[in-house]
Residue, then its C-alpha position, 0 to 999 in steps of 0.5 A: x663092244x656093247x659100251x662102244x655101240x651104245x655110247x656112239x649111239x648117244x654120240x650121234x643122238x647128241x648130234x654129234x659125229x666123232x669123224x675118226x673112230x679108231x681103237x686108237x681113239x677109245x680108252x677105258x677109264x681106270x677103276x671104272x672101266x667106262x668108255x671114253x672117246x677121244x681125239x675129236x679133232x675131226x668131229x662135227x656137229x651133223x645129225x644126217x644120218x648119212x654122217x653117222x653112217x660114215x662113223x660107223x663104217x670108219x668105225x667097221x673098218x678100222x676093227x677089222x683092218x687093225x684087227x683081223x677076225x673081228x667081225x663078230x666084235x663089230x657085230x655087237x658094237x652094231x647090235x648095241x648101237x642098234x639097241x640104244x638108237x632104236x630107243x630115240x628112233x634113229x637105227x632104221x635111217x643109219x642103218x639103211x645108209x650104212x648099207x649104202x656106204x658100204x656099197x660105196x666102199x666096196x666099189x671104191x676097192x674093186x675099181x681103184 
């Protein structure tokens, strides 16, 4: 979980944003066990903030819909993300448009 937040930390600080973050998407080099993301079909080259935010919660929600239970794991990968992003000064804007995407998200679920 601390490879997935601080290496989408170093994503983003590279001013990149995956655009489909998935389990789907992240495997695990063999013999290493480094983490490596794939499928950048959706990626951009977008440093807002608001853009990693969106990452992250794609990120949140496909945890927790393909894997009911874990939201303690999400909260290390932030945790992680946090650490790395707050080294080059980017966690305090993300963070606080991650709140806002959630917001969003949850009222697009309770009126449709």
């Amino acid at each position: 979980m601390r490879q997935i937040g601080a290496a989408l930390a170093k994503l983003h600080a590279s001013s990149l944003v995956h655009g489909d973050l998935t389990t789907s998407n992240m495997m695990l080099r063999q013999g290493s066990g480094t983490l490596v993301f794939i499928d950048f079909g959706l990626a951009s080259s977008r440093p807002e903030d608001e853009d990693k935010a969106v990452d992250l919660y794609v990120m949140e929600r496909a945890f927790l819909s393909t894997h009911p239970g874990a939201e303690a794991l999400v909260e290390e990968v932030l945790r992680a993300y946090e650490a790395a992003a707050s080294e080059k000064g980017g966690w305090k804007g993300v963070n606080k448009k991650l709140q806002d995407v959630r917001m969003r998200g949850r009222k697009r679920s309770m009126f449709g």
